[in-house]
Backbone as CSV, one residue per row, in Angstrom:
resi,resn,N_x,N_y,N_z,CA_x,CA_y,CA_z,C_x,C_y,C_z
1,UNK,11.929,-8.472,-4.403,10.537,-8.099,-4.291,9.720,-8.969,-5.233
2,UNK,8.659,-9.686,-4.490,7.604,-10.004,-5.471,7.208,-9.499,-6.496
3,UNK,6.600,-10.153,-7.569,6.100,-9.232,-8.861,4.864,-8.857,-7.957
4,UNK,4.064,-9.999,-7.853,2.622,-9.196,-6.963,2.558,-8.579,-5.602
5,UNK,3.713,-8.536,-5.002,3.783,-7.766,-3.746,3.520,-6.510,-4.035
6,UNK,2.414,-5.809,-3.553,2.263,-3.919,-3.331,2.086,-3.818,-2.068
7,UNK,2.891,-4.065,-1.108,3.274,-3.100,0.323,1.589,-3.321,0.767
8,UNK,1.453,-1.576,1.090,0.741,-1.584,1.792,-0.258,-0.733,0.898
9,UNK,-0.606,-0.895,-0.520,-1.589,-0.249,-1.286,-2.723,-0.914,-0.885
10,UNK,-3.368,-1.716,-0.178,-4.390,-2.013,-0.009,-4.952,-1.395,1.199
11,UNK,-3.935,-0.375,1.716,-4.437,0.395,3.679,-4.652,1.756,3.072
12,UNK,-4.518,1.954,1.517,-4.189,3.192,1.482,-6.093,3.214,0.285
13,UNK,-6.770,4.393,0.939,-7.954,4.864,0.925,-7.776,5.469,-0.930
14,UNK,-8.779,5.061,-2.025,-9.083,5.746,-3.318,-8.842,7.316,-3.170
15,UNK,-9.203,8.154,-1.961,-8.972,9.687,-2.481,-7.787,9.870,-1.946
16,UNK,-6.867,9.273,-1.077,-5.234,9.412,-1.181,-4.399,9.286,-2.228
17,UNK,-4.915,7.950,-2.701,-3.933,7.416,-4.269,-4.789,8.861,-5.766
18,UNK,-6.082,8.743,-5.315,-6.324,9.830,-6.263,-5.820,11.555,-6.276
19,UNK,-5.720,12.206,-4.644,-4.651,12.998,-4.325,-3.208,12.826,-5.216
20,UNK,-2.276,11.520,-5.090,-1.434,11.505,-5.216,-1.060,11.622,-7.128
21,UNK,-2.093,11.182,-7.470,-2.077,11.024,-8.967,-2.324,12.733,-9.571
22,UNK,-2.548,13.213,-8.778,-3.101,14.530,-9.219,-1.675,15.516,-9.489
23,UNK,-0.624,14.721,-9.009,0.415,15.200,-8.776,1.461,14.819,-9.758
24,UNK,1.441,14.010,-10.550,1.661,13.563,-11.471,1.228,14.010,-12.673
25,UNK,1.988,14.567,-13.680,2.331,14.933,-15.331,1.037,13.880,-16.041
26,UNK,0.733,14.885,-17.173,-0.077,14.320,-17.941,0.770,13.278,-18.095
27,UNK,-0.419,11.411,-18.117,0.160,10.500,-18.650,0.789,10.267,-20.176
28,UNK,-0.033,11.212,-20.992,0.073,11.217,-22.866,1.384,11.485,-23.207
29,UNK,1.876,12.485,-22.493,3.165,13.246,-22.116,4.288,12.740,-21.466
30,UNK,4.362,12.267,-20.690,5.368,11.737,-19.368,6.351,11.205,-20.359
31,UNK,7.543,11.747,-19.711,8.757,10.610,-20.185,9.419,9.631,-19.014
32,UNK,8.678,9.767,-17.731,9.464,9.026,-16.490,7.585,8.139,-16.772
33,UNK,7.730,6.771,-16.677,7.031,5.793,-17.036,6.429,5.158,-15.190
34,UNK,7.286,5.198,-14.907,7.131,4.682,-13.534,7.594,5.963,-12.089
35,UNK,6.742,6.982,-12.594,6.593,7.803,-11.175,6.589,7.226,-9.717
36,UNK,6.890,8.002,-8.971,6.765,8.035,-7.755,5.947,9.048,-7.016
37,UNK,5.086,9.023,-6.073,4.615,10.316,-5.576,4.667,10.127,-3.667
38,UNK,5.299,11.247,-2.843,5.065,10.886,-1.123,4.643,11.786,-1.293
39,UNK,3.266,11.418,0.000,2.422,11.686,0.542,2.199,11.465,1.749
40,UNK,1.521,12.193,2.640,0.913,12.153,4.337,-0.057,11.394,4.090
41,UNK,-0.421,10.229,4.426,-2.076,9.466,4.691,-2.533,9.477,6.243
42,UNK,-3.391,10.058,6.597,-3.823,10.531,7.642,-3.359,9.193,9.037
43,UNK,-3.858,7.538,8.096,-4.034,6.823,9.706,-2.667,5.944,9.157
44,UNK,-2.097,6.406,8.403,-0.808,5.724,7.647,0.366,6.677,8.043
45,UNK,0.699,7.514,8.160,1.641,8.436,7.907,2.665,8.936,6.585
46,UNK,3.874,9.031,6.942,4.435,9.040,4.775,4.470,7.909,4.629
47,UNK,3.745,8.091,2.861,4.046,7.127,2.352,4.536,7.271,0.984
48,UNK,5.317,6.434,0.199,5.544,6.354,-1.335,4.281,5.753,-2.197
49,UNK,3.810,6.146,-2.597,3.039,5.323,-3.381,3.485,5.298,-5.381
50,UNK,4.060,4.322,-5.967,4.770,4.049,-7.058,3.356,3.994,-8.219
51,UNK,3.589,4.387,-9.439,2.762,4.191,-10.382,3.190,3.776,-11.812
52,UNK,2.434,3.152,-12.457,3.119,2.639,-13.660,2.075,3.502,-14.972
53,UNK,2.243,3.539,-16.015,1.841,4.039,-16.997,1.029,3.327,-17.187
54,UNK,-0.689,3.411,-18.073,-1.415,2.053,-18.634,-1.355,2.892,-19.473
55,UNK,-1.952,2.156,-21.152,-3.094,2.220,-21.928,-4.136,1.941,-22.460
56,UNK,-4.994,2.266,-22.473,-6.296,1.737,-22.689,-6.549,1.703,-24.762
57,UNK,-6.674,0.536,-24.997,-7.022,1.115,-26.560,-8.422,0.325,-27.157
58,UNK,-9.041,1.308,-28.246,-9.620,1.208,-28.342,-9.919,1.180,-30.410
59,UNK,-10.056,0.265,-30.934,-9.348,0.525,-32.470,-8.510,1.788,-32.458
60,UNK,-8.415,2.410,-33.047,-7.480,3.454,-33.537,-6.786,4.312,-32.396
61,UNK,-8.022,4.317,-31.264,-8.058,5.443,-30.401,-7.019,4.786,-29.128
62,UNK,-6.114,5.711,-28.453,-5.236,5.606,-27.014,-5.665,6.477,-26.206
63,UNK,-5.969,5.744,-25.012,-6.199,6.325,-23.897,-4.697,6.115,-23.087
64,UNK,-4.132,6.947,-21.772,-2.588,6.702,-21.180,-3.932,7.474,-19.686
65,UNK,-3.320,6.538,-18.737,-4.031,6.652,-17.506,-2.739,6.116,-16.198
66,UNK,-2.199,6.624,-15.353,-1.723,5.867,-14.568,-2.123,5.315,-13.537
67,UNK,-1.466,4.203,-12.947,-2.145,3.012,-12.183,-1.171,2.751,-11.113
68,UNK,-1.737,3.108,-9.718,-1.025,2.787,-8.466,-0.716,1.390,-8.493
69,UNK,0.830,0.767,-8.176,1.171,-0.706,-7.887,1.963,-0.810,-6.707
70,UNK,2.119,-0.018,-6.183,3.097,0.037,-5.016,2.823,0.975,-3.528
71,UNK,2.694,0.894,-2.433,2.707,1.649,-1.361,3.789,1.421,-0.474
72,UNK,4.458,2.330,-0.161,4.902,1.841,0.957,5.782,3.179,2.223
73,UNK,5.303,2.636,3.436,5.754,3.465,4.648,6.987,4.105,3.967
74,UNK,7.050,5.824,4.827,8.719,6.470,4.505,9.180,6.479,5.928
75,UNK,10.302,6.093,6.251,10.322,6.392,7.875,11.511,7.369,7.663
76,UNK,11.284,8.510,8.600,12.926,9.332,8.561,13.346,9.207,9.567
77,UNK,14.489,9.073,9.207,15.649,8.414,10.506,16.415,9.418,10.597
């Protein structure tokens, strides 16, 4: 896999990936760094969509936010 390959995160609509994040553990907290979350996308069907941990800093201060890098179709066979 490409480093910059993300599937099909670019078919997948801001309030799906924001749905999906909602589903996901406080970032401050998390000990799994690179979640996973499936989901139904209405004109997509299942999908995985993968997330990585960020932080944002700011002198002293940490912000922890996670950041969709990955989509991709689930097919069940």
């Amino acid at each position: 896999m490409d480093k910059d390959d993300n599937g099909i995160l670019g078919q997948i609509h801001g309030e799906a990936i924001a749905h999906a994040t909602n589903a996901l553990p406080d970032p401050a907290t998390a000990t799994n760094l690179n979640p996973s979350v499936l989901i139904t996308v209405e004109h997509v069907g299942r999908v995985r969509i993968r997330f990585v941990r960020k932080q944002a800093r700011h002198n002293k201060h940490r912000h922890y936010f996670w950041s969709a890098v990955r989509a991709e179709r689930v097919t069940t066979e």
